[in-house]
C-alpha positions in Angstrom: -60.4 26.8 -35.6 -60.3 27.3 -31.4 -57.9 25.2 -29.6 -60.0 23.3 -26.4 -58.9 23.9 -23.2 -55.5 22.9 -21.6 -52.8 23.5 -19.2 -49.8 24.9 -20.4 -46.7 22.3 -19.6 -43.8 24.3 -19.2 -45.0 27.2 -19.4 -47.4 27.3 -16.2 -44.3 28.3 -14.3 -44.7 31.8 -16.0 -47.3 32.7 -15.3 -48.8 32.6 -18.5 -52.1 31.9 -17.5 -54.0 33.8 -20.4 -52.8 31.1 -23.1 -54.8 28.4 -20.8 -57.7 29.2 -22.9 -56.1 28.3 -26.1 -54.7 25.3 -25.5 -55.5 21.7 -25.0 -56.0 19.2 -22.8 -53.0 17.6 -21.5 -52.5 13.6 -20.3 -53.1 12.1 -23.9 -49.7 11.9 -25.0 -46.7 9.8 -22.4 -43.2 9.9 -22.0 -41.2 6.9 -23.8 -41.8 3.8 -21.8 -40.6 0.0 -22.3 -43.4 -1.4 -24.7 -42.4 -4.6 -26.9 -45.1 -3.7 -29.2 -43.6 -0.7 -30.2 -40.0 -1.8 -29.6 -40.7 -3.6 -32.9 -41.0 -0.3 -35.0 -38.0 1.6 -34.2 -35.2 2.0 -36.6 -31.5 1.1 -36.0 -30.3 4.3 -33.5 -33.4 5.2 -32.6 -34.9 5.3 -29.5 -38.4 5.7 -28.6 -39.7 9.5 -27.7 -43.1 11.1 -26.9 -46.2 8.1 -27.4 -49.6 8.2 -27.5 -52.6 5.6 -27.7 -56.1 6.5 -28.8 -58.7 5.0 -31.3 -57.5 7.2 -34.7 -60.1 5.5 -36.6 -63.2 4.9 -34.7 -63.1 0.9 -35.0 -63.2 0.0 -31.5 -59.2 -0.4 -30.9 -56.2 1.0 -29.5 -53.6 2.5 -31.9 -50.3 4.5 -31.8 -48.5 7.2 -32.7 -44.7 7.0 -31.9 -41.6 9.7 -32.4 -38.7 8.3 -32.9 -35.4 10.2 -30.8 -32.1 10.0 -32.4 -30.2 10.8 -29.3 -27.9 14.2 -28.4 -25.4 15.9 -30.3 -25.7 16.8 -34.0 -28.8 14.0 -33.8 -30.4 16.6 -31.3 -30.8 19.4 -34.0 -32.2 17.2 -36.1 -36.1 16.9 -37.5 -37.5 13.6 -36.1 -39.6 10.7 -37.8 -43.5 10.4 -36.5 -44.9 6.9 -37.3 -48.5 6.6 -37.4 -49.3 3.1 -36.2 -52.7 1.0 -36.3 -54.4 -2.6 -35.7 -55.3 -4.9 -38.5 -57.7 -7.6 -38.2 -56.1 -9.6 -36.1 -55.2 -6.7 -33.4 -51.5 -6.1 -34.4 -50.2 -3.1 -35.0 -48.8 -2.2 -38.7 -47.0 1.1 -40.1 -49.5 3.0 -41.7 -47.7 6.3 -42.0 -43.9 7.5 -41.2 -43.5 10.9 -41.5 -39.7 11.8 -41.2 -39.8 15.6 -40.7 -42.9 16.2 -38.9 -41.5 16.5 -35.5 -39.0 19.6 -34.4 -35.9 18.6 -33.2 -35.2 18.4 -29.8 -33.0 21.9 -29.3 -35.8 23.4 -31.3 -37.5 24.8 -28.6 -35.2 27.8 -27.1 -35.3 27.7 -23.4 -38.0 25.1 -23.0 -36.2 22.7 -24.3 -37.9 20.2 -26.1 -40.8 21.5 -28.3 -42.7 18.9 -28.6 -45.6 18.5 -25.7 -48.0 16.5 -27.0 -49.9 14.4 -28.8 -53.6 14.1 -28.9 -55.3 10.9 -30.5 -59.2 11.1 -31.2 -61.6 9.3 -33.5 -60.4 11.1 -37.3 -58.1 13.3 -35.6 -54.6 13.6 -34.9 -52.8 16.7 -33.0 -49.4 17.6 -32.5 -48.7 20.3 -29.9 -45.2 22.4 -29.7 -44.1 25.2 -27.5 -41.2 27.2 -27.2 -38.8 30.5 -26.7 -37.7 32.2 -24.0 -38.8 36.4 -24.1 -40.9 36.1 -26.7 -42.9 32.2 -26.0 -44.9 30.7 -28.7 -47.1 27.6 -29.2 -48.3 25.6 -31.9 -50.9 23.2 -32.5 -51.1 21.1 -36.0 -54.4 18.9 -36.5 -54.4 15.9 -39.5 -57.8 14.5 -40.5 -58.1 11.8 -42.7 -57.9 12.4 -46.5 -59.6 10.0 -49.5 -56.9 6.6 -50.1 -55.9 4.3 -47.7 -53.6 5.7 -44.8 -54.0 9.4 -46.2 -54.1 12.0 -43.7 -53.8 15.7 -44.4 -52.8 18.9 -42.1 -56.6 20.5 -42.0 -56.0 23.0 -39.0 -52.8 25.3 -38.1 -53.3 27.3 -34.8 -49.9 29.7 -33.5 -50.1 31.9 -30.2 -47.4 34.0 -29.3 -46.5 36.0 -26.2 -43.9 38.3 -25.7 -43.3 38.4 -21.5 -41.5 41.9 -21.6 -44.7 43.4 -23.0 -47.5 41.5 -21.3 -51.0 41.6 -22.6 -53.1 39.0 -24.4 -50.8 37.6 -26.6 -51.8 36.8 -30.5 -53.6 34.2 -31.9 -53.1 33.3 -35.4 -55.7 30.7 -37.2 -53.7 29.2 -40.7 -56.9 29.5 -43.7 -57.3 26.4 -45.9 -55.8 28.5 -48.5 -53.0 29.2 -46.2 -52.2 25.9 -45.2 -52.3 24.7 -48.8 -52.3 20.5 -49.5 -50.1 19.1 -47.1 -50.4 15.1 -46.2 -48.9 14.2 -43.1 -46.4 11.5 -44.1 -44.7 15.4 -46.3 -45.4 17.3 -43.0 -42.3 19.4 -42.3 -43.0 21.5 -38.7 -40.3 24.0 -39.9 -42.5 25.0 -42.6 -45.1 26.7 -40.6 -43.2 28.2 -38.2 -44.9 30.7 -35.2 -42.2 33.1 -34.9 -43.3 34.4 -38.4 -46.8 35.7 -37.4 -47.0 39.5 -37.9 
């Protein structure tokens, strides 16, 4: 699987302009902002993170995806929940997923910081994008497609890049094989289980 096109968040300050052409396309995904709609879903402590709103299942209307922040201290170095939201027939949104370990936690990311930087909603796909390190920088992109049974979505593509800055050159590019990647559904998703700091 090859990643589309995209610019490279935090890392475009380094200079690591030969990863542009493995990554994808930013301005899907938003910073939390005060939404009602959403407010709704969020469990007690909780407080909404990274959004996104796309069509996820090609009927026409506008659903969600939503990460839900715990806040700092030991909460900080903790997996977060991803809840997969969409519209019934009468246009309100209902849980159709939650996923409590898909998302790193927030310290996860060495000296970027957060890893999480995005989150792509398309027809039959869904895409979570994390970067981090500091020397040695990585990236990682996770695609779900939809799987037979209602609500069922499974991980179908795993894509890790890695550069180290000391060294230079192109970087690697490792491509996860079905085999690889195994059956994974994306309410079992665990990020931490596919980690890009283990490519050879």
């Amino acid at each position: 699987m090859q990643s589309a096109p995209h610019s490279l968040g935090l890392w475009a300050p380094l200079g690591l302009a030969l990863l542009s052409a493995c990554t994808s396309p930013p301005g899907r995904s938003h910073p939390p902002a005060p939404d009602a709609e959403l407010s709704a879903f969020l469990s007690p402590g909780t407080s909404p993170g990274l959004t996104a709103h796309g069509d996820i299942d090609g009927d026409g209307d506008q659903d969600a995806v939503i990460v839900l922040d715990g806040g700092e201290g030991d909460a900080a170095r903790q997996p977060r929940t991803l809840l997969l939201l969409r519209r019934d027939a009468d246009g309100r949104l209902q849980r159709a997923i939650e996923s409590p370990r898909a998302i790193s936690c927030r310290r996860c990311g060495g000296m970027i910081g957060d890893p999480l930087q995005d989150i792509r909603i398309e027809p039959g796909v869904l895409t979570l994008r994390f970067e981090g390190g500091s020397r040695e920088l990585w990236s990682s992109e996770f695609q779900f497609t939809p799987a037979p049974g209602r609500d069922a979505w499974r991980l179908t593509g795993v894509t890790h890049h890695s550069f180290d800055r000391g060294e230079g050159g192109k970087g690697t590019e490792r491509t996860l094989s079905a085999e690889e990647i195994g059956e994974v559904s994306l309410a079992s998703f665990d990020a931490s289980q596919f980690p890009a700091d283990a490519m050879p």
